[in-house]
C-alpha positions in Angstrom: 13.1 18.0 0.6 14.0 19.5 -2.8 18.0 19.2 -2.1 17.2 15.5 -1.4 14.8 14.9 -4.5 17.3 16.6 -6.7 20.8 15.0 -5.9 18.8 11.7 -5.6 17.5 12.4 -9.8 21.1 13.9 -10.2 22.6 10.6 -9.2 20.2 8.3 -10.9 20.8 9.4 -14.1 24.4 9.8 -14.2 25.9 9.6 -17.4 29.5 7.9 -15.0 27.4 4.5 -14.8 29.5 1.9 -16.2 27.8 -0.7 -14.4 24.6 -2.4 -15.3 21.5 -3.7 -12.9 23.1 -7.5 -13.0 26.3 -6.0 -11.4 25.3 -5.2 -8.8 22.2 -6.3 -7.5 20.5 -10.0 -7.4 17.5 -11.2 -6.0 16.4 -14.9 -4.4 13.3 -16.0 -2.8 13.8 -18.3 0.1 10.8 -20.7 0.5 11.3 -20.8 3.9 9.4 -23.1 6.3 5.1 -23.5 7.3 4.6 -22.5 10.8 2.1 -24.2 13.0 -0.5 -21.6 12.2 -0.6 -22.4 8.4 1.4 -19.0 7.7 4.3 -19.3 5.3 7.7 -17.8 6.7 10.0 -17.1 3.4 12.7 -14.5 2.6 13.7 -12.5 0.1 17.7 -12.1 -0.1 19.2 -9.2 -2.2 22.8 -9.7 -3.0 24.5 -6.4 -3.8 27.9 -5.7 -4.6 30.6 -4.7 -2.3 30.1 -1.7 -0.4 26.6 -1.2 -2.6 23.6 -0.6 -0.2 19.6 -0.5 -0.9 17.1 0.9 1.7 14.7 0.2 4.2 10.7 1.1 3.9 11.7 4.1 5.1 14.5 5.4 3.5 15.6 9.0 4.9 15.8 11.8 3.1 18.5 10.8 0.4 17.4 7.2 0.0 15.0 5.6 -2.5 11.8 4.0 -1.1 11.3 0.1 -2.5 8.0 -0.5 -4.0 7.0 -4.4 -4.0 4.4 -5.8 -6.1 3.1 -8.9 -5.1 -0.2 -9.2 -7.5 0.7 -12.4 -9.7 1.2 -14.4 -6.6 -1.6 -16.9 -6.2 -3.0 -18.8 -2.7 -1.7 -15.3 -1.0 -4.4 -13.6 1.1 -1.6 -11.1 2.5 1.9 -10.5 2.7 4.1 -9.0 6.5 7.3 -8.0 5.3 9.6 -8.3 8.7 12.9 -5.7 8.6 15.8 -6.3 10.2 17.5 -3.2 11.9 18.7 -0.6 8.8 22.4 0.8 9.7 21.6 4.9 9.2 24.4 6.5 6.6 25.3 10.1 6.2 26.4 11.5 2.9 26.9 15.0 1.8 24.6 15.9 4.9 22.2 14.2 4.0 21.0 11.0 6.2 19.6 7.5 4.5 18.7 4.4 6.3 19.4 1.2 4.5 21.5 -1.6 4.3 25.0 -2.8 3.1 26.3 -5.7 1.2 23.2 -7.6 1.7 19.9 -7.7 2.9 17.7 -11.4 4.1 14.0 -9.9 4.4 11.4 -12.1 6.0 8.7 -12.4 4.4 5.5 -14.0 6.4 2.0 -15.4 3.9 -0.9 -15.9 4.9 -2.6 -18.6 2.4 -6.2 -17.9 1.2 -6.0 -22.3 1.6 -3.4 -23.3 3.9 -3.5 -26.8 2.5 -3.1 -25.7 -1.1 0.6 -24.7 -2.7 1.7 -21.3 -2.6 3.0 -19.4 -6.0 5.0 -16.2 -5.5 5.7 -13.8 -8.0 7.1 -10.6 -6.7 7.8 -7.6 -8.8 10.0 -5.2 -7.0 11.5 -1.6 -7.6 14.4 -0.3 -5.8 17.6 1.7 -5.7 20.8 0.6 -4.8 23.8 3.1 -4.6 27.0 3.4 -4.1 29.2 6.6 -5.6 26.1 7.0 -7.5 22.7 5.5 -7.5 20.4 3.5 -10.4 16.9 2.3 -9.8 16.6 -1.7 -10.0 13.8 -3.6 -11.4 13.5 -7.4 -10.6 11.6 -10.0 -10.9 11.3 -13.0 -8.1 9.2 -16.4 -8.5 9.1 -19.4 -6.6 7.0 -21.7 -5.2 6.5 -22.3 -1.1 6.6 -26.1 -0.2 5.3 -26.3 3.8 8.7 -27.8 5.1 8.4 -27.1 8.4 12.2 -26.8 9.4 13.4 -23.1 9.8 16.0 -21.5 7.9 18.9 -20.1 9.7 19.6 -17.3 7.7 16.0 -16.1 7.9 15.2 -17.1 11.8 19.0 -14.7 12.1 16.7 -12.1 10.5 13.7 -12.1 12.4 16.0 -12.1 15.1 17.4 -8.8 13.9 14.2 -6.9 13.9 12.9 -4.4 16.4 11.9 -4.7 19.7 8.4 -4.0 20.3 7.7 -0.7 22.7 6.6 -3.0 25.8 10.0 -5.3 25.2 12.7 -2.1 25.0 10.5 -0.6 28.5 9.0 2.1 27.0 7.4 3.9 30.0 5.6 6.8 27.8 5.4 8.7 24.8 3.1 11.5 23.8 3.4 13.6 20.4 2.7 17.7 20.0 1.9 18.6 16.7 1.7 22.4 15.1 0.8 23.6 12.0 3.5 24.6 9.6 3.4 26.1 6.1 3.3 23.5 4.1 2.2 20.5 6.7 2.6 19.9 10.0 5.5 20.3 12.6 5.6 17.0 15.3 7.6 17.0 18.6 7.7 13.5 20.5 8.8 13.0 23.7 9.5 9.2 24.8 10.5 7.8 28.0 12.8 5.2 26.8 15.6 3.7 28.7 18.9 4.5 26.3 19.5 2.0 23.3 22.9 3.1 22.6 25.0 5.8 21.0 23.7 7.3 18.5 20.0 6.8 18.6 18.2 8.1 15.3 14.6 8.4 15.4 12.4 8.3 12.5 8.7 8.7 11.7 6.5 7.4 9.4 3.1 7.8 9.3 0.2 5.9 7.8 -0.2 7.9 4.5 3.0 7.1 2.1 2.0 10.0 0.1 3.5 12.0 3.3 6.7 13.7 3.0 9.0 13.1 6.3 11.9 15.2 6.8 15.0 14.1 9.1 14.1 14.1 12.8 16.3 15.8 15.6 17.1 13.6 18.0 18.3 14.6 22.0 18.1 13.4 25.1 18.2 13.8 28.7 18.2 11.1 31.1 15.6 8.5 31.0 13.2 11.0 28.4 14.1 10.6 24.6 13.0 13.5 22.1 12.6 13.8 18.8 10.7 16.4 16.2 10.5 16.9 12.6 8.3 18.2 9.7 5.6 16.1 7.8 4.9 17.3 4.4 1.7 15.6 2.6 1.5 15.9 -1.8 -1.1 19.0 -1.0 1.5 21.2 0.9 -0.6 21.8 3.6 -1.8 21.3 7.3 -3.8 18.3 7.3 -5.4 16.0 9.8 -2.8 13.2 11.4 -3.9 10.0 12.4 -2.1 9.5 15.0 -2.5 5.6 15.8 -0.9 5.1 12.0 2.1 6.7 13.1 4.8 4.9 13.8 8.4 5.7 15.9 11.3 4.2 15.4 14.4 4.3 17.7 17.3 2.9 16.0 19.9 2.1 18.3 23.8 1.1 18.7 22.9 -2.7 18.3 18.7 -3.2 17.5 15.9 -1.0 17.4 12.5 0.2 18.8 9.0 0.2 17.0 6.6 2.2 18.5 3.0 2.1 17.0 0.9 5.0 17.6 1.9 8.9 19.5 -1.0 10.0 21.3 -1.3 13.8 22.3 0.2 14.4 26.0 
């Protein structure tokens, strides 16, 4: 964890940076289309520059998690952010999960009024990185119309995102955890028919203020294990919740959400 935290501060204030925030990052907010349950479907498309990449919500241990602020928005009772499938990228040992080149994020609204116009103003914090990293700051307004043809690039995105447990075949999963040090050590074990080569799994848990370290990842057969460490901001064992953890499987060509790791 502190190797991580300290080449990711090393990079981000590199005195080599000759670029600034403009080139190499933009931001656009795609109004989208109404769906037929009142819910806006938008996007938010982050145009980086070649071979730059920014990262998913969770970002491995050498990437830079996004924070999005959506409070000036107005009409917006709640926001679903829908990822596409990260590619996972290895540097110096280290393993981030992100995306390259470019990134179309659905964005689904839920109107306080669904007959009333919908203002977005997003505020969003991120790192983008290439031979070295620099934190981003942009700002994203528009407003969402209620045309009710879907976009193409957005629909492809949606398309993109993970398969839920019941659609990959999951027959079972079950989670052991032990007390460690300074949190707490967890050990799934998932019977999942094989996604691909590699398969990367990675764990997040309800609590952002949870440290995650890189799982280790094995299989045999149909069964599909995975353990790692979780570190909370106290240093210390603490109660997990399990139903607000979630497992991912990323895969050759998609990946696998699994919500909730109940004990065996």
């Amino acid at each position: 964890m502190i190797r991580a935290l300290l080449l990711s501060l090393m990079s981000l204030t590199n005195p080599a940076l000759a670029q600034t925030q403009a080139d190499v990052v933009t931001a656009t907010l795609m109004p989208g289309w109404r769906m037929t349950d009142g819910h806006h479907m938008a996007g938010l498309h982050l145009q980086l520059a070649p071979h730059w990449k920014t990262y998913w919500r969770a970002p491995g241990e050498a990437g830079i998690p996004p924070v999005f602020d959506w409070s000036g928005s107005q009409n917006v009772k709640s926001i679903a952010l829908h990822w596409p499938t990260p590619t996972v990228i290895t540097l110096n040992g280290l393993q981030s999960i992100g995306y390259v080149d470019a990134l179309t994020l659905p964005v689904e609204v839920t109107p306080v009024d669904p007959e009333q116009p919908v203002e977005i103003r997003l505020h969003l914090q991120l790192g983008v990185c290439k031979d070295i990293c620099m934190p981003a700051a942009l700002q994203v307004a528009g407003a969402l119309q209620g045309g009710t043809i879907p976009d193409p690039a957005i629909a492809a995105a949606l398309q993109d995102g993970p398969l839920t447990a019941a659609e990959a075949g999951l027959a079972s999963i079950t989670c052991v955890l032990s007390p460690i040090k300074d949190g707490l050590h967890i050990a799934a074990l998932i019977g999942l028919p094989k996604q691909g080569d590699p398969e990367t799994v990675v764990f997040e848990t309800a609590d952002i203020g949870v440290w995650v370290a890189t799982a280790s990842t094995s299989r045999e057969g149909a069964m599909l294990a995975a353990e790692t460490d979780l570190v909370p901001i106290e240093g210390a064992p603490f109660a997990l919740n399990r139903s607000g953890v979630t497992v991912t499987v990323l895969g050759q060509d998609h990946s696998v959400e699994i919500m909730g790791c109940p004990a065996p």
